[in-house]
mmCIF file as Biopython writes it, N, C-alpha, C and O atoms, coordinates in Angstrom:
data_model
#
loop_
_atom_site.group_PDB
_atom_site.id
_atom_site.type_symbol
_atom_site.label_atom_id
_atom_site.label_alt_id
_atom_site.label_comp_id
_atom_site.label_asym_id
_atom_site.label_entity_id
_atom_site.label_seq_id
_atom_site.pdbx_PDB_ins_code
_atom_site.Cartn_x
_atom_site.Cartn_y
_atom_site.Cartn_z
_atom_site.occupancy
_atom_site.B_iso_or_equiv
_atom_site.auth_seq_id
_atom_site.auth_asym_id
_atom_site.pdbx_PDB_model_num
ATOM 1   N N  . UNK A ? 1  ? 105.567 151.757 -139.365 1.0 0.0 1  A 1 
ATOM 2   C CA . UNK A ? 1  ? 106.978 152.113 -139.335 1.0 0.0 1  A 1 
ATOM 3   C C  . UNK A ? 1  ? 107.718 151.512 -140.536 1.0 0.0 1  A 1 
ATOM 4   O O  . UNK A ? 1  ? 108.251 152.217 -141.392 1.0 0.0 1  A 1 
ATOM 5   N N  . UNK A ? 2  ? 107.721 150.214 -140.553 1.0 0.0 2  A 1 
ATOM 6   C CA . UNK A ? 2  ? 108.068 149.607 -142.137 1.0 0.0 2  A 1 
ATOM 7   C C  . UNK A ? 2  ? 107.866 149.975 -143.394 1.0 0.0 2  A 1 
ATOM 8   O O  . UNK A ? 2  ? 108.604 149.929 -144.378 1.0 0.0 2  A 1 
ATOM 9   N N  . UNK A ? 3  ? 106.552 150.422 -143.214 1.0 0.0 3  A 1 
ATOM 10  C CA . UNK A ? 3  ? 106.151 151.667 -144.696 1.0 0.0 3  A 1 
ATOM 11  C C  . UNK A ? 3  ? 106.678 153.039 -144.767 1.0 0.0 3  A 1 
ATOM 12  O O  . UNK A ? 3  ? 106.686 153.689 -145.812 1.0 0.0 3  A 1 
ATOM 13  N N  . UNK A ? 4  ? 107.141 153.492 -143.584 1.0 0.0 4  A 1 
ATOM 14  C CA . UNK A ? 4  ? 107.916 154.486 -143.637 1.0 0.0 4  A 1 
ATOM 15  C C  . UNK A ? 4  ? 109.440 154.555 -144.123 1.0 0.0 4  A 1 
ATOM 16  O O  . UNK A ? 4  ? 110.136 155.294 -144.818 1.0 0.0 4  A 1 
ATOM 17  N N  . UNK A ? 5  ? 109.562 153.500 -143.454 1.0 0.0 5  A 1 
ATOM 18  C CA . UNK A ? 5  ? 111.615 153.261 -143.888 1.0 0.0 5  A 1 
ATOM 19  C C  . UNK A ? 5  ? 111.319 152.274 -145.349 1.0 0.0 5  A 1 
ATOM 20  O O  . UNK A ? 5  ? 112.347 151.926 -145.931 1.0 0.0 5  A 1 
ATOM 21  N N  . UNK A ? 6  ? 110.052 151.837 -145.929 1.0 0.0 6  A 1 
ATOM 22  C CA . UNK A ? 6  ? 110.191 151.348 -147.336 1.0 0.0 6  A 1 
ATOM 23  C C  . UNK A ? 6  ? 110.490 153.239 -148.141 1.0 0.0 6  A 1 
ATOM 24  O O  . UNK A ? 6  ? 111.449 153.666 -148.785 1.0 0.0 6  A 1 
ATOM 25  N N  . UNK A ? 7  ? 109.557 153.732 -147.826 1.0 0.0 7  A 1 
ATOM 26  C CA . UNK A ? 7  ? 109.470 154.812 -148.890 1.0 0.0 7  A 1 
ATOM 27  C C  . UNK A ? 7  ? 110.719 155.997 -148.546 1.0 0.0 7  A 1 
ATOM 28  O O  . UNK A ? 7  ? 111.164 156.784 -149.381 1.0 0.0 7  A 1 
ATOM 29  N N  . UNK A ? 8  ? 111.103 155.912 -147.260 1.0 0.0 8  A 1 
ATOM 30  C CA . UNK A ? 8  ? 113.025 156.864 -147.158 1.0 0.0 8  A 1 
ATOM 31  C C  . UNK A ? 8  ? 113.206 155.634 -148.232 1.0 0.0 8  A 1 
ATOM 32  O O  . UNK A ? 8  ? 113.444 156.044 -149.368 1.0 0.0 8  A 1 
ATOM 33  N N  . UNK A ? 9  ? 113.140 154.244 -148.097 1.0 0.0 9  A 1 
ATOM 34  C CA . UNK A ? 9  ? 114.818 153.451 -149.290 1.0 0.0 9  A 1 
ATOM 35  C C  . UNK A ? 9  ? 113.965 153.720 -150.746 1.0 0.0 9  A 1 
ATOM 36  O O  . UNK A ? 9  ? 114.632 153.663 -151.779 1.0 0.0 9  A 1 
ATOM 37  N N  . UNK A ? 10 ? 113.107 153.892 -150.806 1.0 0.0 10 A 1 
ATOM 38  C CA . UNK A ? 10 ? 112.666 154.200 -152.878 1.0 0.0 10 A 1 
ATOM 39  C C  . UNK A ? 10 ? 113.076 155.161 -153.028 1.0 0.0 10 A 1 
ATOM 40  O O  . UNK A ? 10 ? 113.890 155.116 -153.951 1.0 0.0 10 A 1 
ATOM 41  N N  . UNK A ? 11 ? 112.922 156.698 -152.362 1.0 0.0 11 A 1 
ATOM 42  C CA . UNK A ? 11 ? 113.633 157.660 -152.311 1.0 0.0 11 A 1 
ATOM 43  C C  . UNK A ? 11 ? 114.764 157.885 -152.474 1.0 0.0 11 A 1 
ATOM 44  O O  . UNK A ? 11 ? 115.086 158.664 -153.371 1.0 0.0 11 A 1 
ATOM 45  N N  . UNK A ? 12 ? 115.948 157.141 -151.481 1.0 0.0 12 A 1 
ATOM 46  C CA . UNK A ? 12 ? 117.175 157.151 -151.872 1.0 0.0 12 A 1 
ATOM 47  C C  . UNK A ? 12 ? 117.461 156.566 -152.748 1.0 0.0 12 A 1 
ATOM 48  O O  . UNK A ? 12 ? 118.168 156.985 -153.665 1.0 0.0 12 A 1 
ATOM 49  N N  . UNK A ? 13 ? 116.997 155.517 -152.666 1.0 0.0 13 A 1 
ATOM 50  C CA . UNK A ? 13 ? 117.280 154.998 -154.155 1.0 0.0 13 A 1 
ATOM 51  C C  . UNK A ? 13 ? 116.928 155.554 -155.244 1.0 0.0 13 A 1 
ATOM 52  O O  . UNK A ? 13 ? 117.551 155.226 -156.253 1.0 0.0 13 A 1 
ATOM 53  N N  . UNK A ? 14 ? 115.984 156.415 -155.343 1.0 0.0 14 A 1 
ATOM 54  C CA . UNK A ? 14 ? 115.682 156.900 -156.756 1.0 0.0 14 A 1 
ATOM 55  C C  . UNK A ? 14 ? 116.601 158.094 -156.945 1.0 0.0 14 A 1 
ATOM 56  O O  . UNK A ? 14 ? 116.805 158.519 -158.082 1.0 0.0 14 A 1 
ATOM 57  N N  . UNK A ? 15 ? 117.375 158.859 -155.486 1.0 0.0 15 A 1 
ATOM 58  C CA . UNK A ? 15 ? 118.044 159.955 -155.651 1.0 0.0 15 A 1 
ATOM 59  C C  . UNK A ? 15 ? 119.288 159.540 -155.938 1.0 0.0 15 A 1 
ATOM 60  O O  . UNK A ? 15 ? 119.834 160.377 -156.658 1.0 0.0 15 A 1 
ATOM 61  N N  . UNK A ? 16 ? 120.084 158.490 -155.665 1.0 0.0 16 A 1 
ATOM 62  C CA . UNK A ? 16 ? 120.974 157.779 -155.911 1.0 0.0 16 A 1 
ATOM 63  C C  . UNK A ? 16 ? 121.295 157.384 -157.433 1.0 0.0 16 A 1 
ATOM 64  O O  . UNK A ? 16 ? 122.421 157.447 -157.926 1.0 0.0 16 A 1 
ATOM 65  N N  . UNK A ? 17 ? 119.776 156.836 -158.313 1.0 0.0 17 A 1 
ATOM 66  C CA . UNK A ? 17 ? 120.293 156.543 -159.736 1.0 0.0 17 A 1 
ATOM 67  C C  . UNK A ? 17 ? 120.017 157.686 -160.620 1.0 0.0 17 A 1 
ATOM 68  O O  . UNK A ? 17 ? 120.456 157.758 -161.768 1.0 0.0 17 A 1 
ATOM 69  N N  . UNK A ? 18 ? 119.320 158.528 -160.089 1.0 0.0 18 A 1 
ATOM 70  C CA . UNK A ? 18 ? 119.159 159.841 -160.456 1.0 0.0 18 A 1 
ATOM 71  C C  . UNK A ? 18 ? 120.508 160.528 -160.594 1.0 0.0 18 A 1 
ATOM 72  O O  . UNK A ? 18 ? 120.515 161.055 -161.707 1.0 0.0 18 A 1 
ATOM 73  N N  . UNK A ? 19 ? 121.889 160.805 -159.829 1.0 0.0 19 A 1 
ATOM 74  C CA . UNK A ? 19 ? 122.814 160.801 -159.213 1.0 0.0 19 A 1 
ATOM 75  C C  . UNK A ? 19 ? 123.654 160.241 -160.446 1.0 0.0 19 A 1 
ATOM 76  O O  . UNK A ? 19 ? 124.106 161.128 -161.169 1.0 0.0 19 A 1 
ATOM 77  N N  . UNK A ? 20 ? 123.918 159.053 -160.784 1.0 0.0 20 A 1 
ATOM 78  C CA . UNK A ? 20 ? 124.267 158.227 -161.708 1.0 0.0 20 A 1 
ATOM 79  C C  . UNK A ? 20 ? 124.128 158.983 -163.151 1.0 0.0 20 A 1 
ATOM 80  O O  . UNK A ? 20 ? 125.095 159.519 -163.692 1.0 0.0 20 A 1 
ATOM 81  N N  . UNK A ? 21 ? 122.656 158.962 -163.778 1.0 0.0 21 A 1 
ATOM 82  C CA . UNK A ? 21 ? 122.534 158.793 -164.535 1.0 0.0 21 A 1 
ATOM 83  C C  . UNK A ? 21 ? 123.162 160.272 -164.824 1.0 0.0 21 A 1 
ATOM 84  O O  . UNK A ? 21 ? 123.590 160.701 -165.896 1.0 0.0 21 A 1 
ATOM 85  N N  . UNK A ? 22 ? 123.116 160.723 -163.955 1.0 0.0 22 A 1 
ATOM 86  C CA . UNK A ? 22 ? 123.491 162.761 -164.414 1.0 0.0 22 A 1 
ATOM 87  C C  . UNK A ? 22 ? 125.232 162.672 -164.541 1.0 0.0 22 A 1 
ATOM 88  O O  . UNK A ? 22 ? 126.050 163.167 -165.316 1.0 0.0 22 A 1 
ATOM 89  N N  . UNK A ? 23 ? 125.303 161.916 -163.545 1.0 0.0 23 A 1 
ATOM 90  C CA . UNK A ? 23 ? 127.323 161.742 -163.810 1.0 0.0 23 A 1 
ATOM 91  C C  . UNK A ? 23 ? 127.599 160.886 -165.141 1.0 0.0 23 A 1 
ATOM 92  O O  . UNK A ? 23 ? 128.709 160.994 -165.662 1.0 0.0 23 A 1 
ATOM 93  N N  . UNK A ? 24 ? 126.942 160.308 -165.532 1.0 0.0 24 A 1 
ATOM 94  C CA . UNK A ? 24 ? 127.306 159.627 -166.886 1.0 0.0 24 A 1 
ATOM 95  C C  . UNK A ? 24 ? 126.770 160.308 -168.235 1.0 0.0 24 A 1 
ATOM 96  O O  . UNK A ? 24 ? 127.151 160.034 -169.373 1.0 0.0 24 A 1 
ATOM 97  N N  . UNK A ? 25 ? 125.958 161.105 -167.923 1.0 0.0 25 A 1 
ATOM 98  C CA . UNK A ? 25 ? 125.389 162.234 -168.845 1.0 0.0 25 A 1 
ATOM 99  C C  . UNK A ? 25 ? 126.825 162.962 -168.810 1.0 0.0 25 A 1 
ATOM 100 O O  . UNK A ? 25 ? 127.614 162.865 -169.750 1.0 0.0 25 A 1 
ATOM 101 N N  . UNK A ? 26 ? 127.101 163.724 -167.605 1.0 0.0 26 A 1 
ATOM 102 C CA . UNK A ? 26 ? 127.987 164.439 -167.886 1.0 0.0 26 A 1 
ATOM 103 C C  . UNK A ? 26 ? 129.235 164.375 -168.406 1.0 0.0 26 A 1 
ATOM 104 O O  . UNK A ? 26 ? 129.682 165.428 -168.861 1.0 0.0 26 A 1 
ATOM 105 N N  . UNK A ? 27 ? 129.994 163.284 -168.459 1.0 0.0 27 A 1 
ATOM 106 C CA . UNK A ? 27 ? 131.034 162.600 -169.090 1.0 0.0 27 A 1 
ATOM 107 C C  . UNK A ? 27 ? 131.098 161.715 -170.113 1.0 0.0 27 A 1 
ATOM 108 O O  . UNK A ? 27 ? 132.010 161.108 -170.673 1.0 0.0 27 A 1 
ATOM 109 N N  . UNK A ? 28 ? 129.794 161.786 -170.241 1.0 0.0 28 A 1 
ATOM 110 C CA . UNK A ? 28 ? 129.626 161.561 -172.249 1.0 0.0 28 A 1 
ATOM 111 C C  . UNK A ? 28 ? 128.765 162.428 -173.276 1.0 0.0 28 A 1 
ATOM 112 O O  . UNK A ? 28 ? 128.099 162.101 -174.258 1.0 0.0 28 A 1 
ATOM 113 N N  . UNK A ? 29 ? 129.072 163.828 -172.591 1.0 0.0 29 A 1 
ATOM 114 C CA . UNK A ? 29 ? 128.266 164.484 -173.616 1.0 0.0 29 A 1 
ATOM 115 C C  . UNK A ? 29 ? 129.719 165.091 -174.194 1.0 0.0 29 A 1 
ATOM 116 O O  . UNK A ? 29 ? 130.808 165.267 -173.648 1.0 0.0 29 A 1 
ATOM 117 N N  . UNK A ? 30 ? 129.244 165.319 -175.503 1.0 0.0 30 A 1 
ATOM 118 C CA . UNK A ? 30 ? 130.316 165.847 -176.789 1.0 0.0 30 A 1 
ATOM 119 C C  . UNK A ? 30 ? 130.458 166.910 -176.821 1.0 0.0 30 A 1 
ATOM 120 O O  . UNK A ? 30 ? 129.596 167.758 -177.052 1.0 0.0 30 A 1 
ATOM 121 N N  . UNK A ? 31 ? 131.538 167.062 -176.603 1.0 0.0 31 A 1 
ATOM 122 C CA . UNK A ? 31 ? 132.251 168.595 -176.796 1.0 0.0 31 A 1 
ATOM 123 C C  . UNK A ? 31 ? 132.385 169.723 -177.665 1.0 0.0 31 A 1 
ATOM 124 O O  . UNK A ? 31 ? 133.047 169.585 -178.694 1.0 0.0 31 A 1 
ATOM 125 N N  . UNK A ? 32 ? 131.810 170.898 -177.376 1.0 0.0 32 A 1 
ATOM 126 C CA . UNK A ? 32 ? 131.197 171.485 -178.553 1.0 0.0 32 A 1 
ATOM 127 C C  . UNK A ? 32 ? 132.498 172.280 -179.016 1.0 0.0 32 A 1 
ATOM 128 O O  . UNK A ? 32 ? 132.495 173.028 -179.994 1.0 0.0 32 A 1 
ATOM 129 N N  . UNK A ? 33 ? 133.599 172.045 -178.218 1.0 0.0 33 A 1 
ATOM 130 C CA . UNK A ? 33 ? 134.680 172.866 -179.156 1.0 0.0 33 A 1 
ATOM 131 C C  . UNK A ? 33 ? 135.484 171.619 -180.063 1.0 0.0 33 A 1 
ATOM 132 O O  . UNK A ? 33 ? 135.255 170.412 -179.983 1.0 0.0 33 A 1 
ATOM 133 N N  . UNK A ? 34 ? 136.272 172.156 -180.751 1.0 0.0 34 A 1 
ATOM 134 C CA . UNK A ? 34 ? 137.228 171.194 -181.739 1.0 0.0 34 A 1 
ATOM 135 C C  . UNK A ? 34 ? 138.186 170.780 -181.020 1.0 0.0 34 A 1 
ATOM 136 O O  . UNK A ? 34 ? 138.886 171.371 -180.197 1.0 0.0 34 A 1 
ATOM 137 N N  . UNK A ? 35 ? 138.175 169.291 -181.528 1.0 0.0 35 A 1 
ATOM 138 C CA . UNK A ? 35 ? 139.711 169.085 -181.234 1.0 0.0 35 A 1 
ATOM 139 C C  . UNK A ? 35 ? 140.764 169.797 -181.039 1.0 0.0 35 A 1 
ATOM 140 O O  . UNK A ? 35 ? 141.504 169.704 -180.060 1.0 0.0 35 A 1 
ATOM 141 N N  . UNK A ? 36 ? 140.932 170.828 -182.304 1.0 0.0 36 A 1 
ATOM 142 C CA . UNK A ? 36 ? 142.029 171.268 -182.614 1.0 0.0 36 A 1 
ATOM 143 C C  . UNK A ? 36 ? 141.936 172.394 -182.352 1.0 0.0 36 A 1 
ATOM 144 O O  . UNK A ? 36 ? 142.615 173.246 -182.925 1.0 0.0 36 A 1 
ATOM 145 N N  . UNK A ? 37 ? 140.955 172.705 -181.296 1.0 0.0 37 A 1 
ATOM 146 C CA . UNK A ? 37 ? 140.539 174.306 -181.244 1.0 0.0 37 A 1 
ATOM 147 C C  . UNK A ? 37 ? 141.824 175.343 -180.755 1.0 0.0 37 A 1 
ATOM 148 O O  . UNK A ? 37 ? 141.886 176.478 -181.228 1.0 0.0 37 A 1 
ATOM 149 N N  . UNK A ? 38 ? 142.844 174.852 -179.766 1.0 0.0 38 A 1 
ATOM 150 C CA . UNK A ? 38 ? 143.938 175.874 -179.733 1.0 0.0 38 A 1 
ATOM 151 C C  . UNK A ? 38 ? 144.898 175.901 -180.964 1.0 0.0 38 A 1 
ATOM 152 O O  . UNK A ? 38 ? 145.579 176.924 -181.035 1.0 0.0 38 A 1 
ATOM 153 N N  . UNK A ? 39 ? 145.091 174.934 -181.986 1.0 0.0 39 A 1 
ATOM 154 C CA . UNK A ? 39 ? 145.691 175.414 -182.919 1.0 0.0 39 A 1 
ATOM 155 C C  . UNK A ? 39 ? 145.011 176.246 -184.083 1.0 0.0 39 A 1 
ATOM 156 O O  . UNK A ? 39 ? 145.477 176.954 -184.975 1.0 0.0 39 A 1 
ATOM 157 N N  . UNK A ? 40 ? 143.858 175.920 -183.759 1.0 0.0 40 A 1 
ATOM 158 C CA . UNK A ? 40 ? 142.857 176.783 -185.238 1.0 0.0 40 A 1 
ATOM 159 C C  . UNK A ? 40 ? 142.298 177.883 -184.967 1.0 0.0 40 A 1 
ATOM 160 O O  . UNK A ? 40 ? 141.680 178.381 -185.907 1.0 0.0 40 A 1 
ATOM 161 N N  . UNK A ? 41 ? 142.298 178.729 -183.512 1.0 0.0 41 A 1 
ATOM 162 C CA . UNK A ? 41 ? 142.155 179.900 -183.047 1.0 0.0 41 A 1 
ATOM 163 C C  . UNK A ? 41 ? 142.879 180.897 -183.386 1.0 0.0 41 A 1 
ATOM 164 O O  . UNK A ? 41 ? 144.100 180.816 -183.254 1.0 0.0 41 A 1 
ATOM 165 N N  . UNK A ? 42 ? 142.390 181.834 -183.800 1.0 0.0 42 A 1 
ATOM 166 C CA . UNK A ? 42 ? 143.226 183.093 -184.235 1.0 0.0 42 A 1 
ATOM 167 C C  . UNK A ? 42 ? 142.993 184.186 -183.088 1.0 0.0 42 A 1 
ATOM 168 O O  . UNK A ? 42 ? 142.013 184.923 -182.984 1.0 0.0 42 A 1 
ATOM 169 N N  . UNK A ? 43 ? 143.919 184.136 -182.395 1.0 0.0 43 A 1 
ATOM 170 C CA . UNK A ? 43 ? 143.765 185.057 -181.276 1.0 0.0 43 A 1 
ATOM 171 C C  . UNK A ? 43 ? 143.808 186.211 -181.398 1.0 0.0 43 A 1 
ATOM 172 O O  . UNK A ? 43 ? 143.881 186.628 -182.554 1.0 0.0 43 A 1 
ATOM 173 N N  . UNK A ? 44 ? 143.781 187.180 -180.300 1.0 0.0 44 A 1 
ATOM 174 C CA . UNK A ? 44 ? 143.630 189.218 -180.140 1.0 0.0 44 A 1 
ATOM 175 C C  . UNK A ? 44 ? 144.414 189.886 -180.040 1.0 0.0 44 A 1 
ATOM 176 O O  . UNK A ? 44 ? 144.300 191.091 -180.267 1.0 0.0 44 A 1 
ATOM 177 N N  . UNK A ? 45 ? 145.910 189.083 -179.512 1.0 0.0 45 A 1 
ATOM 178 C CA . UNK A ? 45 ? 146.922 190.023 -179.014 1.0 0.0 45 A 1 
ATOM 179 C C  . UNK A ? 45 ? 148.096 188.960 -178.213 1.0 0.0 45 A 1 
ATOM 180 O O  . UNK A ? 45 ? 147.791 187.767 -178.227 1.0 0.0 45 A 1 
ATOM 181 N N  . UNK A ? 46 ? 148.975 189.215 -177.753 1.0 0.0 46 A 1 
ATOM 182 C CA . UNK A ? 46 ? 149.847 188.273 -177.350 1.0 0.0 46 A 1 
ATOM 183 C C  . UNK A ? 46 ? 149.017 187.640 -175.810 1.0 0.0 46 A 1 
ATOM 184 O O  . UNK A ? 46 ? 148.604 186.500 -175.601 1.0 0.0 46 A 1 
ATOM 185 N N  . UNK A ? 47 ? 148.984 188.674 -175.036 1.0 0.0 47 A 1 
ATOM 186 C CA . UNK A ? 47 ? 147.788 188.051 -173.907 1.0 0.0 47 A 1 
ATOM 187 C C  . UNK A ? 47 ? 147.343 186.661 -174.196 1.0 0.0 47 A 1 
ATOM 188 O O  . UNK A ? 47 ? 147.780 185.647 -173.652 1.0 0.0 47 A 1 
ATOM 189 N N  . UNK A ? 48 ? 146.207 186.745 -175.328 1.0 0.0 48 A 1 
ATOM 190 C CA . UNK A ? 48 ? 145.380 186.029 -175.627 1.0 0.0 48 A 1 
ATOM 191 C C  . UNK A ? 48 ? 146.439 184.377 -176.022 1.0 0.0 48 A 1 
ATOM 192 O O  . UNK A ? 48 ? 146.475 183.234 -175.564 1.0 0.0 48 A 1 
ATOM 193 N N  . UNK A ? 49 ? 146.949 184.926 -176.796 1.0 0.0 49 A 1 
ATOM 194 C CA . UNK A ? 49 ? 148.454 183.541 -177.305 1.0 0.0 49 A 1 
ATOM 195 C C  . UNK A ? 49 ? 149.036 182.888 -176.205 1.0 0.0 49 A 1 
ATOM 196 O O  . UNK A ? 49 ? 149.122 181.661 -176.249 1.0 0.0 49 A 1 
ATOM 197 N N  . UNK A ? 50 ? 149.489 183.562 -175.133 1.0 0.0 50 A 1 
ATOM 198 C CA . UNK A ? 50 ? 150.066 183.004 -174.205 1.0 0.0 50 A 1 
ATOM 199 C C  . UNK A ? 50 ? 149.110 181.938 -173.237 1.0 0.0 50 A 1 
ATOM 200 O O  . UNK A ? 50 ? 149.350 180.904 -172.613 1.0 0.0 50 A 1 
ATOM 201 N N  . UNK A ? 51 ? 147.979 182.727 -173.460 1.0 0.0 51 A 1 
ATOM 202 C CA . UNK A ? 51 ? 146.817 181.917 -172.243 1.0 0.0 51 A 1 
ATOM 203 C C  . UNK A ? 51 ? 146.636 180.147 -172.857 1.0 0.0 51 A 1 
ATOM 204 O O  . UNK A ? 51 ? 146.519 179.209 -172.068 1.0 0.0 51 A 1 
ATOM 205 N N  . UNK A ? 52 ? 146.647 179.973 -174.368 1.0 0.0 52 A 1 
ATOM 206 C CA . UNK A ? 52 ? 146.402 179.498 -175.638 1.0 0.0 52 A 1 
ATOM 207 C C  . UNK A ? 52 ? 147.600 178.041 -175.425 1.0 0.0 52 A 1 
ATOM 208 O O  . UNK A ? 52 ? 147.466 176.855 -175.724 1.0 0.0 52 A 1 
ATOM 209 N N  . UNK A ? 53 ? 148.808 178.838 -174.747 1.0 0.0 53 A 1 
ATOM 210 C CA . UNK A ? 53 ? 150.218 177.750 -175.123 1.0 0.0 53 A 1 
ATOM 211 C C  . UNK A ? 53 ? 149.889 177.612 -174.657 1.0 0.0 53 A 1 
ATOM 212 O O  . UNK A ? 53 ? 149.091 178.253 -173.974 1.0 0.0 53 A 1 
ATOM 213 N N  . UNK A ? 54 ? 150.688 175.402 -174.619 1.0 0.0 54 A 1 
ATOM 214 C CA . UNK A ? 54 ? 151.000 174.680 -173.692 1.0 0.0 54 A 1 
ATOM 215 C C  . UNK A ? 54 ? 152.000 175.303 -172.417 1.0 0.0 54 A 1 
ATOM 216 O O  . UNK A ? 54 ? 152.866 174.490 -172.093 1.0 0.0 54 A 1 
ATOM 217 N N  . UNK A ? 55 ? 152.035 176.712 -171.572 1.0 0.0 55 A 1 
ATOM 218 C CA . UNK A ? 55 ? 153.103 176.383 -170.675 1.0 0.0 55 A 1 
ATOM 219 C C  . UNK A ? 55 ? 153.904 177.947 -170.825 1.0 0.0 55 A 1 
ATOM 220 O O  . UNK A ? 55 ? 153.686 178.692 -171.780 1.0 0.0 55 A 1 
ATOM 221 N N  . UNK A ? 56 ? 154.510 178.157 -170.112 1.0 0.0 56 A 1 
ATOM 222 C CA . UNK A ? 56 ? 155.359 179.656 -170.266 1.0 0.0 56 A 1 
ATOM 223 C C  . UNK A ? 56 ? 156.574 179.707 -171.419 1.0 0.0 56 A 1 
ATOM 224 O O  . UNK A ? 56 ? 157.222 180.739 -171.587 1.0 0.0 56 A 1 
#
């Protein structure tokens, strides 16, 4: 029984830093658009401009 509830806690535990390491992947990977990408976009039509502003 003890070898059973050892290998459920390596498990969770390994799904747990597994878990981790993917949330910190995801919030430090680099952004493939520009900084400045809504001012350096040349948009299609007013549609497109409005979606673009900060706001109505």
């Amino acid at each position: 029984m003890k070898k059973v509830l050892k290998i459920i806690g390596i498990i969770l535990l390994v799904i747990v830093v597994l878990i981790a390491v993917f949330i910190y992947w995801i919030t430090h990977i680099d952004s493939s658009l520009k900084d400045n990408y809504r001012d350096s976009i040349e948009t299609g039509g007013s549609i497109e401009a409005a979606y673009l502003e900060d706001g109505p």
